[in-house]
C-alpha positions in Angstrom: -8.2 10.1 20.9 -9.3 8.9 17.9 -10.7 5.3 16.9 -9.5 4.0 13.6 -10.1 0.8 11.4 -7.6 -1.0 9.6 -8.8 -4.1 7.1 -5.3 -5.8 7.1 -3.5 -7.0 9.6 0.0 -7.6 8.4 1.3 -3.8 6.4 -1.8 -2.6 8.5 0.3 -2.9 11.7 3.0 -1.0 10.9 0.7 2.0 11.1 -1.4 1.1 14.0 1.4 0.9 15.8 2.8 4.1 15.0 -1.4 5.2 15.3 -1.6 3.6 19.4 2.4 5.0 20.0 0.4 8.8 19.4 -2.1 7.5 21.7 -5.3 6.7 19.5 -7.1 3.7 19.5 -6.9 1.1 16.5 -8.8 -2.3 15.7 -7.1 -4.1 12.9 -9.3 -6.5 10.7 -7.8 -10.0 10.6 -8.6 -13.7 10.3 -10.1 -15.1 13.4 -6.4 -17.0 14.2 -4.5 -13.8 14.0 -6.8 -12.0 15.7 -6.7 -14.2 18.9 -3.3 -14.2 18.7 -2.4 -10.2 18.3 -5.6 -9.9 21.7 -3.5 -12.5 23.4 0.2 -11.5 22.8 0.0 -7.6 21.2 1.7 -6.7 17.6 5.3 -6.6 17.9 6.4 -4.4 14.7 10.9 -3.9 14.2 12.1 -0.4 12.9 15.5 0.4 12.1 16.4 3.4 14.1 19.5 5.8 12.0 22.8 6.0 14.2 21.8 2.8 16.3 22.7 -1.3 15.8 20.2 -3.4 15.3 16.3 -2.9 15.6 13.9 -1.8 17.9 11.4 -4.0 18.8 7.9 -1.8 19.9 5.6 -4.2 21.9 1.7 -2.6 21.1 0.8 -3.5 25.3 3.3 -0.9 26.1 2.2 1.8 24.2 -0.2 4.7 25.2 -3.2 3.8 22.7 -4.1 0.6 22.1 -4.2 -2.2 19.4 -6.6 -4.8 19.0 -8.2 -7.1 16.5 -11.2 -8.5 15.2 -12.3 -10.8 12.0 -14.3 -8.6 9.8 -18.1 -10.5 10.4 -17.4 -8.5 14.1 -16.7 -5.5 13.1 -19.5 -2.4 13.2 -17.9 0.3 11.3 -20.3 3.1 12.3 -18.4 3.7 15.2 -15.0 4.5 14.1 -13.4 8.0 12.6 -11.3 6.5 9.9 -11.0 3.3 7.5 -7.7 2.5 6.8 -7.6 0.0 3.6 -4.1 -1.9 4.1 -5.1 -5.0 2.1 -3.9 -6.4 -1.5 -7.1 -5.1 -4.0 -8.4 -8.8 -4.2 -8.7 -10.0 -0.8 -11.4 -6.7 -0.5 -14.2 -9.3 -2.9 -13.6 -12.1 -0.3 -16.6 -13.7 1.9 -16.6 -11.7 5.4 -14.7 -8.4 3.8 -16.9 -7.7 1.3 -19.7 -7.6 3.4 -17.5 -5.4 6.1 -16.8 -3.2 2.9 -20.5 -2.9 1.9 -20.5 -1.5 5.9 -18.1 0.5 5.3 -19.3 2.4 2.4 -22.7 2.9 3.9 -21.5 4.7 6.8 -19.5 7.1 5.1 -16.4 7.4 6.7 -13.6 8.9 5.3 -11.3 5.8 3.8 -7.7 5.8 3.8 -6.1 3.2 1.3 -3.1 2.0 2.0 -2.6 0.1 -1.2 -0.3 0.5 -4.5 -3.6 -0.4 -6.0 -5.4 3.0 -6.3 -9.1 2.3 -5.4 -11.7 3.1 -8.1 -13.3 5.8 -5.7 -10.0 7.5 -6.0 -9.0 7.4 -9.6 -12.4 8.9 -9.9 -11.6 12.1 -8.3 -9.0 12.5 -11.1 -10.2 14.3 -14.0 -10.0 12.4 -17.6 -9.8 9.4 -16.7 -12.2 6.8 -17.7 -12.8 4.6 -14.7 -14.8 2.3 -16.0 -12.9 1.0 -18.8 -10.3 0.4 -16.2 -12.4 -2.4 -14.9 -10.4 -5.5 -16.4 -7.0 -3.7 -14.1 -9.3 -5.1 -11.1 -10.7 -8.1 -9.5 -14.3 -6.6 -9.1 -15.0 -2.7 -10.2 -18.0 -3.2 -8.7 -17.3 -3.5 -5.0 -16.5 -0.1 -5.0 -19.7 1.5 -6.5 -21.1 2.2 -3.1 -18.0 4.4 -2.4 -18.6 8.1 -2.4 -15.2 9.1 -4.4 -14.5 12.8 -2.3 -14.5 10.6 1.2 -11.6 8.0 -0.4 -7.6 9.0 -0.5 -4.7 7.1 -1.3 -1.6 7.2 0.2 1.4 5.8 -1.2 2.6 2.7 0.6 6.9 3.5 0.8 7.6 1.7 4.0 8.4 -1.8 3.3 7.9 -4.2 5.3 7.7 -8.0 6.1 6.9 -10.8 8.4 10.4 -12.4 8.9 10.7 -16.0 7.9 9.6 -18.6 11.3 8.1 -15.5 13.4 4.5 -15.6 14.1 1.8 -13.9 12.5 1.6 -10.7 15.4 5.6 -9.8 13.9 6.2 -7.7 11.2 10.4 -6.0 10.4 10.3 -2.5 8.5 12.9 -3.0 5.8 12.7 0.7 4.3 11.4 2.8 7.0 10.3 6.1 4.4 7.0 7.6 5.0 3.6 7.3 3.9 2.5 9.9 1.7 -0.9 10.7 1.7 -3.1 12.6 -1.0 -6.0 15.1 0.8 -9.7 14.3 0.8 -12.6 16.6 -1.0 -13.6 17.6 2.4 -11.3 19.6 4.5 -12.9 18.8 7.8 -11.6 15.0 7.2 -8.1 16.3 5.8 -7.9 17.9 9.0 -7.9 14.5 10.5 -5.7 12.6 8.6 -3.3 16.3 9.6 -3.7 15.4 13.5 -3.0 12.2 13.5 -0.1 12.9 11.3 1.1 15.7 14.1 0.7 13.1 16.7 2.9 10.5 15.3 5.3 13.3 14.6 5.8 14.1 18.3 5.7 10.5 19.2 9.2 9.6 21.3 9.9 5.5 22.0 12.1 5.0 25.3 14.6 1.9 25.4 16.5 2.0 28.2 16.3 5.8 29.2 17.2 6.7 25.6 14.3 8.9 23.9 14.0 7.7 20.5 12.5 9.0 17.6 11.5 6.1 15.3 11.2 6.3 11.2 8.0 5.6 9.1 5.7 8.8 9.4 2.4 10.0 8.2 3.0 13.0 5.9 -0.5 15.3 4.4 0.2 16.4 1.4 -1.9 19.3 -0.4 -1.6 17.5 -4.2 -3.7 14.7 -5.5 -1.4 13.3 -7.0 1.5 12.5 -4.5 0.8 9.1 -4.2 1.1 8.5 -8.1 5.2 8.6 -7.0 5.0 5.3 -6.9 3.8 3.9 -9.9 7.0 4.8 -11.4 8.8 2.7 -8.7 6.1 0.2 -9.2 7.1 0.0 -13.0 10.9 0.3 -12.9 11.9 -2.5 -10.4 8.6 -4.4 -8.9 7.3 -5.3 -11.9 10.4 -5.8 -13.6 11.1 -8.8 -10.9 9.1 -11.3 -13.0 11.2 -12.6 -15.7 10.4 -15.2 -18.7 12.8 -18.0 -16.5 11.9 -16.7 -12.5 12.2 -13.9 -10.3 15.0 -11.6 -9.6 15.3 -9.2 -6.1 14.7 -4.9 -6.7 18.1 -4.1 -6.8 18.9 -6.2 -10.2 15.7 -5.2 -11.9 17.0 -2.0 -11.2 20.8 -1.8 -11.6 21.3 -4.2 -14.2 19.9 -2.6 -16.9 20.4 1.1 -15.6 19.6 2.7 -18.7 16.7 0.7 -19.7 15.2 1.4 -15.9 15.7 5.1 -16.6 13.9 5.4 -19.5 11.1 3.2 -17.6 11.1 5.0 -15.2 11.2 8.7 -16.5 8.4 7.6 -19.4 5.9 6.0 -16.4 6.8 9.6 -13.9 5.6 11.2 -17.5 2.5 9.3 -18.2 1.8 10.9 -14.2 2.7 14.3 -15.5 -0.1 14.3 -18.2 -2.6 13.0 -16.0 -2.2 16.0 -13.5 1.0 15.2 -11.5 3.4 18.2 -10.8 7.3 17.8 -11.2 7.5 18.2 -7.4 5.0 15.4 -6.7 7.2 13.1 -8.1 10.7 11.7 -7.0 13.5 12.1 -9.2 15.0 8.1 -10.4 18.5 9.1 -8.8 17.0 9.1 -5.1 14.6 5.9 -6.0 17.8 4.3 -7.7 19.9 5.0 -4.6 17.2 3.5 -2.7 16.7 0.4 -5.0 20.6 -0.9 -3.8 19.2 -2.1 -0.5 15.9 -3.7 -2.1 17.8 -7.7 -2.1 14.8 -9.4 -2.5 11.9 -9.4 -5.0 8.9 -7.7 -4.9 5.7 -9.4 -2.8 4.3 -9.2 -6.5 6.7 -11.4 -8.1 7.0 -13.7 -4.7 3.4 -14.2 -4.5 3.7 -15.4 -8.9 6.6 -17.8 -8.0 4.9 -19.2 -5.4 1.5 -19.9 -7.5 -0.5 -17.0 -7.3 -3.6 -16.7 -9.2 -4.5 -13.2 -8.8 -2.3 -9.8 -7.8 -2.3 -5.9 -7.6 -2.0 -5.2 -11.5 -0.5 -1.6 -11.6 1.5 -2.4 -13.8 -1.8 -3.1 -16.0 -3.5 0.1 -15.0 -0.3 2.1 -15.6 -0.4 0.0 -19.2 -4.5 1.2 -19.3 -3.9 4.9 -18.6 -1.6 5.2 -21.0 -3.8 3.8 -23.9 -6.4 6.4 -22.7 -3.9 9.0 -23.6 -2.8 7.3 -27.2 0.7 6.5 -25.2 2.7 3.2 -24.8 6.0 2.0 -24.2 7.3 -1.9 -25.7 9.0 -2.1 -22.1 5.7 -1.9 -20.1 4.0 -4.1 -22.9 7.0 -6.7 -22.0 6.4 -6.7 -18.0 2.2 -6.7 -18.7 2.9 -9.5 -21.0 5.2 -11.4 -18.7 2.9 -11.0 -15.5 0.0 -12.6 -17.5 2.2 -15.3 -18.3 3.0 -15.9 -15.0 -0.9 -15.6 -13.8 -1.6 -17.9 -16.9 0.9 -20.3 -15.8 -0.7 -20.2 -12.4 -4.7 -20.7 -13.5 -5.6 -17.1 -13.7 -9.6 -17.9 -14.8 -10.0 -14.4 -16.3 -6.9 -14.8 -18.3 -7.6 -18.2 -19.3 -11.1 -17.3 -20.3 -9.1 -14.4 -22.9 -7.1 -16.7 -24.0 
């Protein structure tokens, strides 16, 4: 059994529960209401299940690990095999995380991130990239100085997931059950680990009324660096693409309305991943994301969290913008959506942005 952290409670739960279903033992970081509520009444996480109605509900007191939670101030990290970093980049510089980061670091663990937001630690392991002028893409570059780059992997955060509307904080519904791809680290001894839990979830079976069932949402090990860059395309062609000059739209039309424009979005963004070190076959071709984009109805948790007054988000669509400008590339299209985000942070009392302006 192994014991793992997880800073986020909410997208951190969907793999904590998959984590305690394989029979390892999992402490998710939360605020202090959330956490006496998840030690009280459990997670309770909803997967679609292919060939059956409805979802199935798994209940973390019923499973053969366990789940429990903590606010960061109470958390020793010393003890634990893995960090798994499942928050948005900016809540990582808030009072009580920082500090549980700082702890974090100093230990040494290996550190999973969970994030669309590649950590610093991690783009540092890719060669030609100049980090540190990536700094305005984040909310504090230097929160992660203390990281040792080889013990920090990304993996790319597919599953999508939410806390359905009037449901307490301990619920969370999968939405696209896909997997969570996951780049190796330097050191092969904590690859190895991130490969057994893997195998553990894999043989995982969830009974409901006699029935064995084998649910969705999977960790897979990958032997590239640069698997988790899949996304960023994704990230580019419809997340991004959400936030509009008059309001929001959901996936699916940021996607499908324009097809050709999202093509050639896409196909420049899974280039720009190319030249940095990405292989063809660590990439996904725009047919199978644009088949999956049909089922995305509602808009990104980007372009949510802007309509609803947000001050600060994950800006990959910046660093994709920043990259690019490293390489003597751009595109008008991700110029637009970097342009319309800061309108929408400007709107919203960005301080950085208004201190540019």
């Amino acid at each position: 059994m192994s014991s793992i952290l997880i800073l986020g409670a909410s997208y951190g739960s969907l793999l904590a529960t998959r984590l305690a279903q394989a029979g390892h033992a999992v402490c998710l970081v939360c605020t202090a209401s959330t956490r006496d509520l998840i030690n009280r009444e459990g997670t309770r996480v909803r997967f679609p299940v292919k060939g059956r109605a409805g979802l199935v509900e798994v209940d973390s007191r019923t499973l053969a690990g366990s789940i429990v939670a903590a606010t960061p101030e109470d958390v020793q990290p010393a003890g634990f095999d893995l960090a798994v970093l499942a928050m948005q980049e900016s809540q990582y510089g808030e009072q009580g995380v920082l500090q549980l980061m700082q702890r974090v670091a100093r230990t040494g663990i290996p550190c999973l991130a969970l994030m669309n937001m590649p950590p610093p630690p991690f783009l540092r392991r890719i060669p030609g990239l100049d980090v540190a002028a990536l700094a305005d893409c984040f909310s504090d570059l230097r929160l992660w100085d203390q990281f040792v780059p080889g013990r920090v992997t990304l993996a790319s955060p597919d599953p999508q997931a939410f806390r359905p509307a009037d449901e307490p904080k301990n619920v969370l519904q999968v939405g696209l059950p896909t997997n969570f791809k996951c780049a190796p680290f330097e050191d092969e001894v904590h690859t190895a680990l991130l490969q057994r839990l893997a195998a553990d979830i894999e043989k995982t079976r969830f009974e409901v009324a006699g029935e064995s069932l084998e649910l969705p949402v999977k960790l897979k090990v990958h032997a590239s660096l640069f698997v988790p860059l899949a996304k960023w395309p994704m990230l580019l062609t419809g997340n991004y693409r959400c936030v509009g000059d008059d309001g929001i739209v959901p996936i699916a039309n940021a996607v499908h309305d324009d097809p050709a424009r999202s093509r050639e979005v896409y196909e420049w963004v899974a280039s720009l991943c190319r030249e940095v070190g990405a292989e063809p076959e660590d990439l996904v071709p725009y047919e199978k994301y644009a088949a999956a984009a049909t089922s995305l109805k509602k808009p990104s948790s980007a372009a949510r969290a802007l309509a609803a007054g947000a001050r600060r988000i994950e800006r990959v669509d910046l660093l994709v913008q920043s990259i690019a400008a490293q390489k003597g590339r751009s595109h008008p299209e991700v110029d637009a959506i970097v342009r319309r985000v800061d309108a929408a942070l400007l709107r919203n009392g960005d301080a950085r942005l208004r201190l540019a302006a």
